[in-house]
C-alpha positions as a Markdown table, in Angstrom:
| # | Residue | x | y | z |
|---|---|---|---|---|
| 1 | Unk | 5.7 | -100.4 | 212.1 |
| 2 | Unk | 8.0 | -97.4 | 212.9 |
| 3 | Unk | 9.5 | -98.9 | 216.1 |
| 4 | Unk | 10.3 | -102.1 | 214.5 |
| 5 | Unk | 12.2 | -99.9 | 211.9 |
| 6 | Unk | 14.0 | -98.4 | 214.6 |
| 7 | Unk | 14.3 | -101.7 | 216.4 |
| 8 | Unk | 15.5 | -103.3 | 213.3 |
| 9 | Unk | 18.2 | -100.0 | 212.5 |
| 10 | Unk | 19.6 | -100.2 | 216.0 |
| 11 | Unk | 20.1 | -103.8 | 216.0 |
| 12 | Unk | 22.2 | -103.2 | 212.5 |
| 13 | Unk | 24.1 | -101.0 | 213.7 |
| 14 | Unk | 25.3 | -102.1 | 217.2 |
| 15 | Unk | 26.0 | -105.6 | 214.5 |
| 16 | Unk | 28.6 | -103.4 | 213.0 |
| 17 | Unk | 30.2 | -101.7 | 215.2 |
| 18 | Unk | 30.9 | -104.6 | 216.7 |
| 19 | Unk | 32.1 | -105.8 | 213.2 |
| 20 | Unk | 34.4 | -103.3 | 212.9 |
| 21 | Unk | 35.4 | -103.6 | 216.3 |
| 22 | Unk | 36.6 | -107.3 | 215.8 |
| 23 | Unk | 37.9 | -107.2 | 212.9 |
| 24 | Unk | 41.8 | -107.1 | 213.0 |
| 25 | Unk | 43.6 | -104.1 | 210.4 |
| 26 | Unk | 46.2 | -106.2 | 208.2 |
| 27 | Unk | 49.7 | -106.5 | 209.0 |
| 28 | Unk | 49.1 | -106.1 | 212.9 |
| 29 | Unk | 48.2 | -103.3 | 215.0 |
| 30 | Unk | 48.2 | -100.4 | 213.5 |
| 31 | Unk | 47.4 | -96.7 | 214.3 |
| 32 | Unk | 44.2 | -94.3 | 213.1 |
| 33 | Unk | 47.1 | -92.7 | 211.1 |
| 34 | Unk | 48.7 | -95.7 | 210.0 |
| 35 | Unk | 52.2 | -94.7 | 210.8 |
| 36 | Unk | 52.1 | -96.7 | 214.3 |
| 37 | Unk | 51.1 | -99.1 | 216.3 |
| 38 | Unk | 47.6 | -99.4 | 217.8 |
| 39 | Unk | 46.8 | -100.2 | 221.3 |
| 40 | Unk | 43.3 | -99.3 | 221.8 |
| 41 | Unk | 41.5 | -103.0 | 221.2 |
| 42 | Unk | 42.3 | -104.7 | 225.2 |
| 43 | Unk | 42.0 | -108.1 | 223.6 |
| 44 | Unk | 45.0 | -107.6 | 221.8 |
| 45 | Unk | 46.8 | -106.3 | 224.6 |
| 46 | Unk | 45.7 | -109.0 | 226.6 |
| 47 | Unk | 46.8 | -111.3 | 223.8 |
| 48 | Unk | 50.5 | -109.4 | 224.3 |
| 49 | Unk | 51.0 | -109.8 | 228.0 |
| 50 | Unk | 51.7 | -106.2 | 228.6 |
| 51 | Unk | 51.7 | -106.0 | 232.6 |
| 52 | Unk | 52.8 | -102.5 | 232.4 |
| 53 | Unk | 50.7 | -99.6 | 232.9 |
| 54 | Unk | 48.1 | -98.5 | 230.4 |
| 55 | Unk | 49.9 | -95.3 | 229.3 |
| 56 | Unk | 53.2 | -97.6 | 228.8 |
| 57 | Unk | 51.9 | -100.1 | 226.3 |
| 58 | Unk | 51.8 | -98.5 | 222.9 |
| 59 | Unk | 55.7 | -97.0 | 223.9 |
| 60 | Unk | 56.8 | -100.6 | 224.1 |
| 61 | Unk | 55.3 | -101.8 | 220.9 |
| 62 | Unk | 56.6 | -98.9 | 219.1 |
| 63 | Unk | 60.2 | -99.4 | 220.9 |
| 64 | Unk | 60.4 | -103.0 | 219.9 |
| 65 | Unk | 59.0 | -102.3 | 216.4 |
| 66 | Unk | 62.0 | -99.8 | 216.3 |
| 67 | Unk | 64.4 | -102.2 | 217.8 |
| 68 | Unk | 63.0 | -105.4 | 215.0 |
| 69 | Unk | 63.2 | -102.4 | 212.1 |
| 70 | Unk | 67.1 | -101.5 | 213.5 |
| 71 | Unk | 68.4 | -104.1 | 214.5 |
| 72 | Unk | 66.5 | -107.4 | 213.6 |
| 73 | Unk | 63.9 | -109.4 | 214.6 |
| 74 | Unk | 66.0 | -111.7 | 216.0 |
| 75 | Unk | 67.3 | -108.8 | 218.5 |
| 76 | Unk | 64.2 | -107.5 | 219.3 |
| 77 | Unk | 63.1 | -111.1 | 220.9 |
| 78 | Unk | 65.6 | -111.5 | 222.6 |
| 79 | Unk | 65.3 | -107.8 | 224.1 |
| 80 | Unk | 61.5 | -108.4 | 224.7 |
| 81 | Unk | 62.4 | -112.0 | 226.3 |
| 82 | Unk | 64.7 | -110.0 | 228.8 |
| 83 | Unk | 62.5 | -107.3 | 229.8 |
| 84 | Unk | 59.8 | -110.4 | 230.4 |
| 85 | Unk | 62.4 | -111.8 | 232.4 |
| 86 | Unk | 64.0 | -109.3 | 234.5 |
| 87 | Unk | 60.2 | -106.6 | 234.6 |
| 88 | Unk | 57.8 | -109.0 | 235.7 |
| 89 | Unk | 56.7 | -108.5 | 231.8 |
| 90 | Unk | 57.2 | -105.2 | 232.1 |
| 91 | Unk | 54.9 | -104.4 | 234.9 |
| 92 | Unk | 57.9 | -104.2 | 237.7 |
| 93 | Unk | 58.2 | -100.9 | 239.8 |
| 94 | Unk | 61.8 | -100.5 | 238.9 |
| 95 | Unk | 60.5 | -101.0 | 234.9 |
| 96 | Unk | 57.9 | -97.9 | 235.9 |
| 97 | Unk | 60.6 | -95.5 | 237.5 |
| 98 | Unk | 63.7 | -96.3 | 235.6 |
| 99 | Unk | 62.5 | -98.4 | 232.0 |
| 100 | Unk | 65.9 | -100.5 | 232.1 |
| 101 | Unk | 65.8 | -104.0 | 232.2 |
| 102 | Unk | 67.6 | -104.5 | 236.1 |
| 103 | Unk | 70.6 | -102.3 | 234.9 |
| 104 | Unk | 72.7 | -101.4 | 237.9 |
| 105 | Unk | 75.5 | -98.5 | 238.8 |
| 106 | Unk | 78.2 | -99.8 | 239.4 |
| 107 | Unk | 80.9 | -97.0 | 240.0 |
| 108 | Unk | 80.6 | -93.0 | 240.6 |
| 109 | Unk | 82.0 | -91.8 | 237.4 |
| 110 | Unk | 80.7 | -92.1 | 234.1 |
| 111 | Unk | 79.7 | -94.4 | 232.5 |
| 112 | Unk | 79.1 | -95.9 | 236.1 |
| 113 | Unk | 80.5 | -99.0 | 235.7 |
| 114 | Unk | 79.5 | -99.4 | 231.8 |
| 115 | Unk | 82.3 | -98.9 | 229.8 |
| 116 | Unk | 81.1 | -101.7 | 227.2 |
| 117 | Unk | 78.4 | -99.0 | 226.5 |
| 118 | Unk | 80.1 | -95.3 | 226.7 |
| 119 | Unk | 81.0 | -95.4 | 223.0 |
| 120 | Unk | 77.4 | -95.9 | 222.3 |
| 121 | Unk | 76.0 | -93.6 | 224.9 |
| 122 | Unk | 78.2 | -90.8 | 223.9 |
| 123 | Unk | 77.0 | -91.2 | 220.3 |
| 124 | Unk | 73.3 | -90.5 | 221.5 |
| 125 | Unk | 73.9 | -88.1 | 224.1 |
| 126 | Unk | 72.9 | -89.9 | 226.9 |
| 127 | Unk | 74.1 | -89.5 | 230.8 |
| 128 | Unk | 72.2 | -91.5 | 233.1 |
| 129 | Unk | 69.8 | -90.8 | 235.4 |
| 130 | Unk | 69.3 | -92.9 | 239.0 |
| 131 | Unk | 66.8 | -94.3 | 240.8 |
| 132 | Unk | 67.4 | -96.0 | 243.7 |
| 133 | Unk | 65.2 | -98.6 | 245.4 |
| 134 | Unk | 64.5 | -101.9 | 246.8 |
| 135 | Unk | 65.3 | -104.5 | 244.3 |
| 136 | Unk | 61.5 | -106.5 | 243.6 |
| 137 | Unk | 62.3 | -110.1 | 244.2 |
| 138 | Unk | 65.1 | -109.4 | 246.7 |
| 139 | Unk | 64.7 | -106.8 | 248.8 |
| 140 | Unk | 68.0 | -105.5 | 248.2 |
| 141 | Unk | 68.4 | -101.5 | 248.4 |
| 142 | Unk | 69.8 | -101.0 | 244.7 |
| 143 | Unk | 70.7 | -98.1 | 242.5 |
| 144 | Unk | 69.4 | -98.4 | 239.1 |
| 145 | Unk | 70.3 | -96.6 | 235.4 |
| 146 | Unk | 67.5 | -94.5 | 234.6 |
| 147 | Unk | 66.5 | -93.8 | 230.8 |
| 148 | Unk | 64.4 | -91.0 | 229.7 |
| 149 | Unk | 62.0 | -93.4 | 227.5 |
| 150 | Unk | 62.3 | -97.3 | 226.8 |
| 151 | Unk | 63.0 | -96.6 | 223.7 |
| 152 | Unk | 66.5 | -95.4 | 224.6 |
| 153 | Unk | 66.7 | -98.6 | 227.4 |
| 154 | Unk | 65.9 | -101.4 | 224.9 |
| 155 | Unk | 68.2 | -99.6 | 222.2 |
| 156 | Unk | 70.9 | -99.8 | 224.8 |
| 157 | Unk | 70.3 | -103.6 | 225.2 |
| 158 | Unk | 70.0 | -104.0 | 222.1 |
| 159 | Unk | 73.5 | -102.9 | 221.7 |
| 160 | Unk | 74.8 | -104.5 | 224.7 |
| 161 | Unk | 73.5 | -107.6 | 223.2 |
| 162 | Unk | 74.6 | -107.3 | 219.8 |
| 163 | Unk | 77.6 | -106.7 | 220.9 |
| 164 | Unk | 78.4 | -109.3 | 223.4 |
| 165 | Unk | 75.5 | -111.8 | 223.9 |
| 166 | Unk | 72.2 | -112.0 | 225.6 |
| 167 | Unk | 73.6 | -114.7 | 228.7 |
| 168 | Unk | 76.2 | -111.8 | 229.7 |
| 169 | Unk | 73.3 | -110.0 | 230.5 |
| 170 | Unk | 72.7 | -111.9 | 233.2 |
| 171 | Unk | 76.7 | -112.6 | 233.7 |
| 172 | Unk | 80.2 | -113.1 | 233.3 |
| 173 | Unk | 80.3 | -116.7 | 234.7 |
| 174 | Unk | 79.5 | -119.5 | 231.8 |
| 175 | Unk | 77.3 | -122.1 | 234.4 |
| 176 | Unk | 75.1 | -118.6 | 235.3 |
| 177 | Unk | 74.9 | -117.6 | 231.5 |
| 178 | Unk | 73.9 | -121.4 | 230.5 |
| 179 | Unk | 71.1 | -121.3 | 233.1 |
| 180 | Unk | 69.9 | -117.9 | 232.2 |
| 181 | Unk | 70.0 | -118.8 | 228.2 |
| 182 | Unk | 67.7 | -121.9 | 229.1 |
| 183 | Unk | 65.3 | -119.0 | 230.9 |
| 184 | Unk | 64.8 | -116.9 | 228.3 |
| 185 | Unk | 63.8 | -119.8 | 225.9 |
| 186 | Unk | 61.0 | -121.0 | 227.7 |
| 187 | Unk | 60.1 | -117.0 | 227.6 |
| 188 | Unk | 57.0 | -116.3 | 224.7 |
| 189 | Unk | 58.0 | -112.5 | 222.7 |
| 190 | Unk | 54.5 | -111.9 | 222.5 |
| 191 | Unk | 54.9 | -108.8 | 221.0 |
| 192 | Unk | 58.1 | -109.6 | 218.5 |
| 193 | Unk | 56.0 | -112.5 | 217.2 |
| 194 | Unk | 53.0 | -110.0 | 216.6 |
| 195 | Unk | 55.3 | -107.7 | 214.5 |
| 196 | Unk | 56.8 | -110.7 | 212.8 |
């Protein structure tokens, strides 16, 4: 009689903690302190398409949360769709050493061949780092723009993109720019459409 009481008690409980395990909080993920987002079910982040390193995830959640809150959903697909794009969703090794999305230098003074974004980079007190390395698809010995957190990389796309479009991105020529908006449509924003 007692071990089928115990039997019975562990069977209850192992039924809920996987019931609380499944279940999904409301409104999204969402942290232990409820001020956040919350990485910690890997069914979720599976869901997401997060190729990045485990320690990276919950930084590019927050970052596009911060980028939908800021500057509007709308922006932060399109700056998910071209981290997809240009990271291998996000799980590139220039992502991991630089967190841009394939920005180049371009020059040897400041802003290194950006001057679309020196107004805005001045504002948050940002120089850029480097990192310099063989391009991922190409081979190509390239020097990247390296940002402390992606938080600060998206934000700068983000701007970029508000401020021009997301096909100049890509490039200045409009036959490249129509190919590359075509791209990023067949591109899914996991994440954006999460937070939507």
């Amino acid at each position: 009689m007692k071990t089928q009481t115990i039997i019975i008690l562990a069977i209850a409980a192992v039924g809920a903690i996987f019931y609380f395990k499944k279940k999904k909080p409301e409104g999204g993920l969402v942290d232990e302190l409820g001020d956040g987002i919350y990485t910690g079910d890997n069914m979720e982040i599976t869901k997401l398409n997060i190729k990045s390193k485990e320690h990276m995830r919950l930084p590019i959640i927050n970052a596009l949360k911060y980028i939908k809150d800021k500057y509007g959903l709308e922006t932060a697909t399109v700056v998910e769709k071209i981290y997809r794009l240009e990271t291998g969703h996000f799980g590139s090794g220039q992502f991991a050493n630089t967190f841009s999305p394939g920005m180049e230098k371009h020059g040897s003074n400041y802003p290194f061949g950006w001057t679309s974004m020196e107004n805005f980079w001045s504002s948050i007190n940002f120089t850029p780092a480097f990192y310099t390395m063989p391009e991922n698809t190409t081979g190509i010995v390239k020097t990247f723009i390296k940002f402390p957190n992606v938080q600060m990389a998206m934000e700068s796309l983000a701007y970029y993109i508000k401020k021009y479009n997301p096909e100049r991105w890509y490039s200045l020529d409009p036959v490249k720019q129509a190919e590359y908006r075509a791209t990023l449509a067949k591109i899914k924003p996991r994440i954006t459409n999460y937070l939507s």
